[in-house]
N, C-alpha and C positions, 0 to 999 in steps of 0.2 A: 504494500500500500504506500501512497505516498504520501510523504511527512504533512506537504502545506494542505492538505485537506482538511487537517484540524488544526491549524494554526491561523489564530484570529486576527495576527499580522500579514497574513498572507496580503496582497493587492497588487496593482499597476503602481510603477513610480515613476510616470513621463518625467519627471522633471531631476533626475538624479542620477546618478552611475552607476547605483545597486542595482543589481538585477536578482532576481527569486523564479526559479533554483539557479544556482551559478553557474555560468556558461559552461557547456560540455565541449572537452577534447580530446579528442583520441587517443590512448593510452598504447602502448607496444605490450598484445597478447604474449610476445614470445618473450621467457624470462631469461637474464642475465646471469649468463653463467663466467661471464669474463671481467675481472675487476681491474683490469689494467688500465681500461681507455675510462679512468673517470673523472673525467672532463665531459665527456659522451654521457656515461649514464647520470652525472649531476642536472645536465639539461634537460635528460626526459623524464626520469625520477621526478621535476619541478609541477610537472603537469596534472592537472586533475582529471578524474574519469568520472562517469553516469552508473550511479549505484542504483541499486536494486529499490533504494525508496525517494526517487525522483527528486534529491541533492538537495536536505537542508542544510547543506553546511558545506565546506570545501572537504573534499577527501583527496587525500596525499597516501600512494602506496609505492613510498621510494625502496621498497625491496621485497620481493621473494622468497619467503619460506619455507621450503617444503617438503628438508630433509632432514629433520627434527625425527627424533622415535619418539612413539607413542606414551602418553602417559596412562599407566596402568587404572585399570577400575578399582574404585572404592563401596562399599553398601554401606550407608549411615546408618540402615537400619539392624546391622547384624555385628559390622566391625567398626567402633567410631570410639576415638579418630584413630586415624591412618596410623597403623604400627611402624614404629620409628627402627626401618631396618633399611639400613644404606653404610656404605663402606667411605672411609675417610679417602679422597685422594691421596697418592705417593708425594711423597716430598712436599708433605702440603701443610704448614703448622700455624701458628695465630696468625704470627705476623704476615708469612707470605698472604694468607687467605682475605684478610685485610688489605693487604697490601694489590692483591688479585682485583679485587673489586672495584680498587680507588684505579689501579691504572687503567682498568676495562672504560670504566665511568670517562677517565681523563679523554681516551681515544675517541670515544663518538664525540663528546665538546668537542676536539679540536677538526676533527672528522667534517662535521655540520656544514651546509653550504647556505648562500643567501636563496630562497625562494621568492617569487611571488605570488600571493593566494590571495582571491575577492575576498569580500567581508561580507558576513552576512548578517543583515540587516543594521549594516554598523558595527557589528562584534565581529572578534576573531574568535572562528570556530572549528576545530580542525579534527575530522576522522584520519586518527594513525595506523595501521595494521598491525595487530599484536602477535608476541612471536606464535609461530605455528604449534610447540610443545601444548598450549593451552586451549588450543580452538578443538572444538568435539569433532568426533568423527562426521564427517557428511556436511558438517556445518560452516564449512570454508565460507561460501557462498551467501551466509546468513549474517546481516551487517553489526549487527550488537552484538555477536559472538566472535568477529573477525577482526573489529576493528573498534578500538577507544576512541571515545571521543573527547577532547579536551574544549574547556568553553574557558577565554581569561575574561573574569567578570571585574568591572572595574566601577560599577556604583555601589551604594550603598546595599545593605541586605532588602528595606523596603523596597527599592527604585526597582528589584529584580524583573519581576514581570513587567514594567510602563518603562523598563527600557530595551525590550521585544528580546531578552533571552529565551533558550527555553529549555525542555530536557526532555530525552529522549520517551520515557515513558507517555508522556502530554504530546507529543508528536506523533505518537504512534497510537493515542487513541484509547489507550487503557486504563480498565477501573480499578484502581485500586485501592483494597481494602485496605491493606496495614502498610503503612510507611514507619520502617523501625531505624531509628536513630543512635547512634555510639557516638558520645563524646569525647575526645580524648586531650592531651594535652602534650606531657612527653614520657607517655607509658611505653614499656619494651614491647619486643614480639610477643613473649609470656601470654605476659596477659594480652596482648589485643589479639594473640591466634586463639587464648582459652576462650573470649569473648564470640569474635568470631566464625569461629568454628561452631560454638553451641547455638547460635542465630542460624548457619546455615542447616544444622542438624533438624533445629524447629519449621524451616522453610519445607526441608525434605519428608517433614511428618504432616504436614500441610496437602503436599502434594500426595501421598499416600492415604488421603481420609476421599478413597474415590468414590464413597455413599452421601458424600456431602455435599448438599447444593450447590455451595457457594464456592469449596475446595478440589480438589480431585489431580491428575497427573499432569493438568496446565495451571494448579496456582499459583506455581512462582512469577507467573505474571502480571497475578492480582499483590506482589511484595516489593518494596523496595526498602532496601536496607541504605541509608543513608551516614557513612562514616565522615562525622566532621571535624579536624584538629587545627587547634586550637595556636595558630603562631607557624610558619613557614619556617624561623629555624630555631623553634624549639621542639617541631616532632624528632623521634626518635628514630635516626639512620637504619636501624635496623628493622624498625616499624615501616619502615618505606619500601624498604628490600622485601618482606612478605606482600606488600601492597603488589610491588613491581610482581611477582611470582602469579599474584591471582590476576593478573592483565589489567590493573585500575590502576597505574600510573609510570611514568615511563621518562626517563630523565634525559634533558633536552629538547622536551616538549615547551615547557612551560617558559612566558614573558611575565617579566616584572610592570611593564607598560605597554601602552596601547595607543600610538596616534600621538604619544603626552599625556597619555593620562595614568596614572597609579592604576595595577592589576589591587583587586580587594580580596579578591579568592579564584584559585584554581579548583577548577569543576571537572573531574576526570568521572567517566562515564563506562562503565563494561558492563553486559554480563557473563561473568564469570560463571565457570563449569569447573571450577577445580577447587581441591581444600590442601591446604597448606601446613605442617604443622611447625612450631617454633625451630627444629633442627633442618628446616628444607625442604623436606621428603614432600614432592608433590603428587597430589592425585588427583583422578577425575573424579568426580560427586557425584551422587543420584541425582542430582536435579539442576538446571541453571537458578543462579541467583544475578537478579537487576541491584547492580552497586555504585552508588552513588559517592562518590570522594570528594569532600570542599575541601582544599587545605589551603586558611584564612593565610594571607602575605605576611598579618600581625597579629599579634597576642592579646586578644581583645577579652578573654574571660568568657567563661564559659555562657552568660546571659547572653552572648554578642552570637555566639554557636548555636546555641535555640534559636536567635532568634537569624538566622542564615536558614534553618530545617523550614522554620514555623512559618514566617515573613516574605521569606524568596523562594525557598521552594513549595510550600503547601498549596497557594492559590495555583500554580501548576498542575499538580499531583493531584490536590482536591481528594486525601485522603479519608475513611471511613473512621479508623482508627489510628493513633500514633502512640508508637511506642518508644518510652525514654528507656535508654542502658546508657551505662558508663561502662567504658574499656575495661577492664577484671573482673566485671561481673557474670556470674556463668550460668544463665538460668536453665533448668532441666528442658530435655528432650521435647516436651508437651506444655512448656507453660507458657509461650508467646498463645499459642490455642487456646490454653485452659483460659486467660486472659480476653483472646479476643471473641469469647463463646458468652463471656459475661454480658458484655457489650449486644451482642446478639439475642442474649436471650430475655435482654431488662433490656428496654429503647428508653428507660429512663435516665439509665447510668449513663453521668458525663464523664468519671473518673473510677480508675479501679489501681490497685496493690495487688502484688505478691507477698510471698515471703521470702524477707532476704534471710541466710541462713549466714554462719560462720565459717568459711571454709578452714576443716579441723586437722586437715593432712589426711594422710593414710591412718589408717587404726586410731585415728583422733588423738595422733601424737602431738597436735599443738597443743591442745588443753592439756599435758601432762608434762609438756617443756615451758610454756609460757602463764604464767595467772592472767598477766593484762588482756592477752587473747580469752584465756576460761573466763572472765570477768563477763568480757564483753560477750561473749558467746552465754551466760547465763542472761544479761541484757536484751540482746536481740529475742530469745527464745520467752523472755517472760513479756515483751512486749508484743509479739505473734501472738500469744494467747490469751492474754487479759484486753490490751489497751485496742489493737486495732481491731478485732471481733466487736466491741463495746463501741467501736465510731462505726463503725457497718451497720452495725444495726440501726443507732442513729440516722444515719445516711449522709454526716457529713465527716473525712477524715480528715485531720487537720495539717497533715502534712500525707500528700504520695512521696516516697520518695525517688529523689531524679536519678538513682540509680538501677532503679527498673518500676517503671510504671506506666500508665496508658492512659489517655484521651480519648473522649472523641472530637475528633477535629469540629464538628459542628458545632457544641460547647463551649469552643475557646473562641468563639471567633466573635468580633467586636460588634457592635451595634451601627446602625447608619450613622450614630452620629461620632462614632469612633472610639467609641468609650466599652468595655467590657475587658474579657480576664485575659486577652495578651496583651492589651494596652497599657495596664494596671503590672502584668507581669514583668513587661519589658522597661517601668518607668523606672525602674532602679539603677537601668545602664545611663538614664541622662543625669539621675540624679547625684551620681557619686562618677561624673567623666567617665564613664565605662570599666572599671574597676570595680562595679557589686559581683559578687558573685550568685549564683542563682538560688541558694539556701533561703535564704528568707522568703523570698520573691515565691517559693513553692509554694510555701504554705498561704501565702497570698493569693496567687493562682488559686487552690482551694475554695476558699473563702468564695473568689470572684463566682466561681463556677454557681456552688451552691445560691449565691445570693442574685444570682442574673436575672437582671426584669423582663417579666413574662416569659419565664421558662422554667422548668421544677426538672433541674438536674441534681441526681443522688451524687455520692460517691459510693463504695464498693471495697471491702478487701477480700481477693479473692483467695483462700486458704489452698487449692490447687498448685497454683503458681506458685513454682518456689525458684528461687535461683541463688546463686552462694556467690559468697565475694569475701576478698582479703582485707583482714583488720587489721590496724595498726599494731606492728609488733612493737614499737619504741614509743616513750614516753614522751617524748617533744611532737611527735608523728601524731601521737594520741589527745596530746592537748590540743592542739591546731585544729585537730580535723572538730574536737569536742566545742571549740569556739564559736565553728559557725554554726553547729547544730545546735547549741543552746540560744544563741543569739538570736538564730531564724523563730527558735521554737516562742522564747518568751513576747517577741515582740509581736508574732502571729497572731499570739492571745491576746495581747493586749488592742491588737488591732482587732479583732474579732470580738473580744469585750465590748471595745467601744461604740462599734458602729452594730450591732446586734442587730440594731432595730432594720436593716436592711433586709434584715429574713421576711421580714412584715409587707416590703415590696417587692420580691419576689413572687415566681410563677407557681412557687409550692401548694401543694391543698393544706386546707387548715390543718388538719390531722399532723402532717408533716411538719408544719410552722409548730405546731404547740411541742412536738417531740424538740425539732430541732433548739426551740429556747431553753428547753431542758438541757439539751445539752452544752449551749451556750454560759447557762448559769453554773453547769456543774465543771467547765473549762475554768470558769473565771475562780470558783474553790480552790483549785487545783493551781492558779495561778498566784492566788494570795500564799498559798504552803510551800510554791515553790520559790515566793521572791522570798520568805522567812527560814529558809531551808536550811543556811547559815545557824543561825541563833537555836533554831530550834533544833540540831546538832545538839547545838553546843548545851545547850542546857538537860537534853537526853541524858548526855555522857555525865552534867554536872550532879544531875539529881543523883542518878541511879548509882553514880560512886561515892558521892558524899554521902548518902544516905546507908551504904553498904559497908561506910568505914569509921560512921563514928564512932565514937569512944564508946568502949562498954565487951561484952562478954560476947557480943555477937561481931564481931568486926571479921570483915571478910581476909583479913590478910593476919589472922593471929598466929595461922599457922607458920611464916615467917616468925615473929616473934610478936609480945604482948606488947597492942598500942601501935604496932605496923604501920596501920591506915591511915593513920594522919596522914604518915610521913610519904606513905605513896600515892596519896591526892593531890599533897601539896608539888611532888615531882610531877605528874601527869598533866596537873592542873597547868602550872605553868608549863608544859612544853606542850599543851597544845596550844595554850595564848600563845607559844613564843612560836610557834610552825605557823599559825593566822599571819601572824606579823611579816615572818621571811617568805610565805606565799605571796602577799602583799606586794611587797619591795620587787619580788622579781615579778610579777606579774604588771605590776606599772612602768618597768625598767628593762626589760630584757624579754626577749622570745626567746620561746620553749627550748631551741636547740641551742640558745646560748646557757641555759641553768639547767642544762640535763639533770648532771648530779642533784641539785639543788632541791628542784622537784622529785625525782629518784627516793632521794632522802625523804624527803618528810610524805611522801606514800607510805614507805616504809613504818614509819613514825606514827602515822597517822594510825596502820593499821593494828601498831603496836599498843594504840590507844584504845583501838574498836576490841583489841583481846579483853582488855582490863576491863572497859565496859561489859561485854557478856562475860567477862566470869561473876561482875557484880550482880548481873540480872540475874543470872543460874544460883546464885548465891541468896540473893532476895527472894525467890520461887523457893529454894530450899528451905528458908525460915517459914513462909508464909503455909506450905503444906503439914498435915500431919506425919508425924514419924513413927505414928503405930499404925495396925493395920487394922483397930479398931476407931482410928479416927478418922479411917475412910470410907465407911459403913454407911452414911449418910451425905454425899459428897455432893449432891445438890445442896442441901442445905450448907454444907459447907461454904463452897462460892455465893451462894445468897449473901451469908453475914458475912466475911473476909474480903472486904472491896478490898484490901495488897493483892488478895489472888483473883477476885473479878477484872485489875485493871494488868496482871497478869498475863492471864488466860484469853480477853479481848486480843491484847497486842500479838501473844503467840501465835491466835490464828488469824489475824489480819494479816500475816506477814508468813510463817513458815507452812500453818497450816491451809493457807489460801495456796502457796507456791504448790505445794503437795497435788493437791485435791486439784485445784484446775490442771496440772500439767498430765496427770492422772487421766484424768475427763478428756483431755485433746491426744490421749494414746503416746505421750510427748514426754516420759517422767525422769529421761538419761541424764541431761542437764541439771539435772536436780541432785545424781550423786556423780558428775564429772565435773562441777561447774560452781555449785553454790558456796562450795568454801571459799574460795578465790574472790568471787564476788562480796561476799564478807568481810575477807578481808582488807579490800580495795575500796570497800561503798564509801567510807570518811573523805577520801580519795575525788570521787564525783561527786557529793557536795562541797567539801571546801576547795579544793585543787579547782574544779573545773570550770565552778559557778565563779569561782575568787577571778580565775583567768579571763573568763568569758564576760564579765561584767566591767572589768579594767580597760578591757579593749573593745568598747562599741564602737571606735573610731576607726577600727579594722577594716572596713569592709572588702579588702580583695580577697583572692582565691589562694591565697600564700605566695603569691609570684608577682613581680610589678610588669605594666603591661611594656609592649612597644610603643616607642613614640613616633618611629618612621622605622621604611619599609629596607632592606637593604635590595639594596642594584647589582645584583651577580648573577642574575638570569641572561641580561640582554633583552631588547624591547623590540615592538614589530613596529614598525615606520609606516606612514601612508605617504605611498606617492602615486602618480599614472603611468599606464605601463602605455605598452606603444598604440592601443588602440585609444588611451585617450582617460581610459577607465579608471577609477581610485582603486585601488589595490593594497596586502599590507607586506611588506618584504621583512621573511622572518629568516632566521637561521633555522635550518630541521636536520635531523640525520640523514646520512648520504649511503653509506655503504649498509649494505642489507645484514650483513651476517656481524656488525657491530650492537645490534640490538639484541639478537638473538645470543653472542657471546656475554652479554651484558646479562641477560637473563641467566646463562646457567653461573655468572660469578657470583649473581647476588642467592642463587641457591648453594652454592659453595661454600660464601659468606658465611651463612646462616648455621650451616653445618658447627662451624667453630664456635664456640663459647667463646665472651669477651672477656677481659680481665673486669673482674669486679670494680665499679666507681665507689670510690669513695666519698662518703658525702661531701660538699664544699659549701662554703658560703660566700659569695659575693659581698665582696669588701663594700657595693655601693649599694645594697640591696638596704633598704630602711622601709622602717612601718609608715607610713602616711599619716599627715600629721593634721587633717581638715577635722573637722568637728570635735577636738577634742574637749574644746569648752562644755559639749554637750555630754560627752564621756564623762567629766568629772563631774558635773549636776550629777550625773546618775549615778555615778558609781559613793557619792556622797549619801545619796537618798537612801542607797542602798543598804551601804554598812553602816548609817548611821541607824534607821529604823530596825538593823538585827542588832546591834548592839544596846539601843533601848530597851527591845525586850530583856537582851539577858542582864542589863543593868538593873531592870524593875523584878525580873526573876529572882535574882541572885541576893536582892536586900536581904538587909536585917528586918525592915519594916515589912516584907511582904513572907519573911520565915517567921516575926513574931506573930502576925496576921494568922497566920495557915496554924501556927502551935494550938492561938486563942478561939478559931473559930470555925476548923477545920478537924485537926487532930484531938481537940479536948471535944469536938460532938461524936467524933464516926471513930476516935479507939486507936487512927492509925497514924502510923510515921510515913505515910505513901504521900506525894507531892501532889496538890492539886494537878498541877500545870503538866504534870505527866499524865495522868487521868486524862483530863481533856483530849492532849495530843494521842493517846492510844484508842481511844472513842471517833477520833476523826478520822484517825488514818482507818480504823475498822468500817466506818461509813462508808467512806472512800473506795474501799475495798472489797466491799460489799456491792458497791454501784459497780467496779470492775467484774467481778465476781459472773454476778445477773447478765449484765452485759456479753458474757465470754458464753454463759448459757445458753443464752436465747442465741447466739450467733449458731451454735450449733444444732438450737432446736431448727431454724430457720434454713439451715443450709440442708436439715435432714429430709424438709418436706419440701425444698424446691425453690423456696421464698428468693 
């Protein structure tokens, strides 16, 4: 078929030098077997030919491939991925293999000759022929499997479509359901083959569901998989070389300028028939997969990368569904489906979730090498089953997160008058010079969706979908990433508090409006315990050791010697004021990887703190129960009159025996003896460490990397001038000798072969935090410690302990703290509201809801 039939720029242009399709010429059938005379074949090599889809774009086929051996068959379905069995070449070791690559690479640049090729519709657009290794059997002949297409796009991400780009899938007329996105920045092959690879594995179980209306053995043509990174040279060399392997990009293609004008992103277009694994070993796939490759000239943050997918390609593409991955994320076989079935089977759902998992290693050797890893892997798994069940049901989640989640593109899209949830998602790139990064803005998104006038879109977590991703094994690594997660999360709610009353203009039915205020109000609970989270710590640990060590016969540390517990409250006491203090200091004064140790240390400390507390609690529960076995005889009655052990017993199962019993209930109970001590140990850790860090720095807002300011000039640019008929034209450099591409290809799988020497981390001597808003940083982070220090200042009296002795402990008999009571009653509400929530999710998911 031919491209301009669905192309809305098609027309007449009497008055201009473009012409649509680009003039045809005669091309030489017989291929070049002689590389001598080239001079000869640089001249005809220059010339373009009449493709099979009636030439939207200039096509260049300056060489002949077509003594390549075949690349072997893969089945995703039975052997995935590709078993890594391939033989080192002789004489072949880091360096040279390295050294292979860079001289291959050097020879086709200096190789290149000047061409001249039309422009179409203004752009430089140009189909290259990929080497023949890649192209399917039979498929020579077929253009998106033969030949890449590279687009240098040089306006803005909005201006994409009203400045007559376009891409091949929109050209060719096809509907597509799911447009799936990888964001990356400068992640290795690792992780972007693990990534990947499990995208294509999902494409090929797509195409294998041939009972299903919408899917069956042609829907890879209803998928577009869209990789967009982030900075032209901060991707990863080696992330380019598997790039290069699956036919999506190709070096000495690509212009930095156009005419004079700055390139904004290279657009390389294939589809790809082959899977690739981290070591090289190429295969053919079960299925094609349509890939799409932006890679931005600058480093614009990852909101600037959405919004290239969302902004410039989506009106294109005009997808059903979109689906967000970041590069290391690995979602199982079937959960891109489990995900887009959601979508299908509710037409109300605007947004759905998976579950992200911890990747644990083999035999879940990380949790038994790392706590900070077990920590967080008890995090993740108690938040899958309490907290996101409990927003599903609801129907609004307050964060998807951007590392696999899903749209429907109809949802996101703005109003006539321009206003809706990517305009709202995207204002945070103008707001902060393009330097936000997209964490906050998520949950914002969120928010928009649900609150969108005249339209009643849910959100969704689908338990199905799972997919696993690597967690911060290092503690500077773990605070940074915990920055913007906190930062996105508390100011989400606060933004979601405040403007509540949006729910009320929204397209929802009542029913859904009275649920969702419910859960607006029970956010905003959850948001006062979490900006008090600090103090109320701190005063946990003050009660329950103080009260476990006063003076007397029952003091929890007699066993040491008689009178101990003074002296080991008074140590505790002050070292955990004095770790508040040095978190403080370095959290105002230094990023995380400048105070490793620092932070390292008082984890440490901290946890050492959270020991003494449960042994004081375990110690307290010891007093407060009977120690004959006829005092347990009547053990309701017991907890009736003993409020030490009612407020006990509430706290134990709001917290251990809730973890139990729901993880139990979701078949999910491993985590619970691989993971919870760790996570114990580390909890003082994520309130003070992370909130102390996260609150110091609201003036943070990039994505840990400062952007580019300009573009670098080491590509070479395509000039317009007129050739001899008269016509504008653009003169590029392109490769000349044919078996330079194809030699380029098996180096960068040679490359690949080799392991690199390990980077060691560095830090850029010019690299500094940003320094705008901090005026506002310090209001807050004032408001902040100043209202949890109140508390433990009004806690901690003499006048609110003589208060509690007088009117407290001389009515009800006990030495138990009010203000403990309280706090064990809420978090038990609290937990209760999770609890119900995690229930009904699974009642709901049992009967279809």
């Amino acid at each position: 078929m031919a491209y301009h039939q669905n192309d809305p720029y098609y027309r007449q242009q009497p008055n201009n030098n473009y012409q649509y399709p680009p003039p045809v010429v005669d091309y030489p059938s017989t291929p070049y077997n002689d590389y001598d005379g080239q001079a000869n074949w640089d001249s005809k090599s220059a010339k373009s030919f009449n493709s099979s889809h009636a030439g939207s774009q200039v096509h260049l086929n300056p060489y002949d491939m077509q003594h390549a051996p075949p690349v072997p068959s893969i089945n995703y379905q039975q052997n995935y991925p590709p078993q890594q069995n391939f033989q080192h070449p002789g004489m072949h070791n880091r360096d040279q293999g390295n050294t292979g690559y860079s001289v291959t690479r050097e020879k086709i640049l200096r190789r290149r000759s000047v061409r001249q090729v039309p422009l179409f519709q203004g752009n430089l657009v140009l189909d290259v022929p990929v080497p023949s290794n890649i192209i399917p059997a039979g498929k020579h002949d077929v253009e998106e499997m033969s030949k890449m297409r590279y687009t240098a796009a040089t306006c803005d991400p909005d201006d994409f479509m009203s400045s007559q780009y376009s891409l091949r899938p929109y050209l060719m007329g096809r509907q597509t359901e799911l447009f799936i996105v990888m964001t990356m920045y400068n992640e290795d092959e690792v992780l972007f083959v693990k990534t990947m690879n499990a995208v294509i594995k999902n494409v090929a179980h797509l195409c294998s569901r041939t009972r299903s209306k919408t899917w069956g053995p042609e829907g890879w043509k209803k998928v577009v998989v869209c990789v967009v990174s982030d900075g032209r040279n901060k991707v990863n060399k080696r992330t380019l070389q598997v790039l290069s392997l699956m036919g999506c990009y190709q070096e000495g293609i690509a212009k930095d300028s156009v005419a004079g004008k700055d390139v904004t992103a290279h657009i390389f277009e294939y589809t790809s028939s082959v899977v690739v694994t981290e070591t090289g070993e190429v295969g053919q796939g079960s299925c094609p997969v349509q890939i799409l490759f932006c890679l931005k000239e600058q480093n614009k943050k990852k909101l600037n990368s959405h919004r290239w997918f969302f902004n410039a390609f989506g009106p294109l593409i005009k997808p059903n569904v979109c689906v967000l991955l970041d590069v290391g994320t690995k979602p199982t076989g079937t959960s891109i489906y489990e995900l887009w079935k959601c979508f299908d089977k509710h037409s109300n759902v605007g947004g759905a979730c998976g579950e992200i998992c911890v990747d644990t290693g083999r035999g879940c050797s990380l949790l038994l090498t790392s706590p900070l890893a077990a920590s967080q892997n008890f995090e993740y798994k108690m938040s899958n089953i309490l907290d996101k069940p409990l927003e599903s049901v609801f129907g609004y989640i307050s964060v998807l997160p951007g590392a696999f989640s899903a749209y429907r593109y109809r949802a996101l899209l703005n109003g006539p008058n321009g206003k809706g949830p990517l305009a709202s998602y995207f204002k945070g790139e103008t707001m902060h010079g393009g330097s936000s990064e997209a964490g906050l803005f998520d949950r914002i998104l969120c928010f928009e969706i649900v609150t969108k006038k005249r339209e009643g879109w849910i959100l969704k977590y689908v338990k199905s979908a799972k997919a696993s991703t690597d967690v911060p094994a290092s503690v500077p690594e773990f605070i940074s990433q915990r920055r913007r997660w906190l930062n996105g999360s508390m100011f989400a709610s606060i933004h979601a508090t405040v403007f509540f009353f949006r729910i009320w203009t929204s397209g929802q039915n009542f029913f859904r409006k009275i649920v969702l205020q419910l859960e607006f109000i029970y956010n905003a609970v959850q948001l006062i315990f979490t900006w008090t989270s600090l103090a109320n710590f701190y005063l946990a640990f003050f009660f329950l050791v103080s009260s476990a060590t006063a003076p007397g016969k029952n003091n929890a540390f007699n066993f040491l010697s008689k009178g101990a517990g003074k002296y080991v409250f008074d140590v505790f006491l002050n070292l955990y004021i004095g770790l508040l203090f040095v978190v403080l200091v370095c959290s105002l004064g230094n990023r995380p990887q400048g105070s490793r140790w620092a932070y390292l240390s008082a984890m440490i400390l901290f946890g050492l703190c959270n020991i003494i507390t449960t042994w004081c609690a375990g110690y307290t529960v010891y007093l407060a129960v009977p120690h004959t076995a006829a005092g347990w005889h009547n053990l309701p009655e017991l907890i009736r009159t003993n409020r030490t052990l009612q407020d006990i017993v509430i706290a134990l199962l709001a917290t251990y025996g809730l973890y139990f019993i729901s993880s139990f209930m979701h078949f999910e109970p491993w985590h619970m003896f691989t993971s919870f001590t760790q996570y114990m140990f580390l909890l003082p850790s994520y309130v003070n460490i992370l909130m102390m860090y996260a609150m110091c720095n609201l003036h943070d807002v990039t994505w840990g990397t400062k952007g580019d300011n300009g573009a670098a000039k080491d590509l070479g640019g395509a000039k317009k001038v007129k050739n001899q008929d008269g016509k504008e034209v653009m003169e590029v450099e392109l490769p000349t000798a044919r078996e330079d591409v194809e030699q380029l290809w098996v180096a960068a799988r040679n490359s690949l072969k080799i392991k690199p020497p390990p980077e060691k981390e560095s830090r850029d001597a010019a690299t500094k935090q940003l320094d705008h808003d901090r005026n506002s940083r310090t209001n807050v982070v004032l408001a902040w410690v100043g209202s949890n220090m109140l508390l433990i200042v009004v806690f901690t009296s003499n006048a609110f302990a003589d208060w509690v002795k007088a009117h407290v402990q001389a009515a009800n008999g006990t030495a138990f703290n009010p203000y403990l009571t309280f706090l064990f009653w809420a978090f038990a509400g609290l937990s209760a509201v999770r609890f119900m929530g995690s229930f009904l999710y699974l009642v709901f998911r049992l009967f279809g809801f």
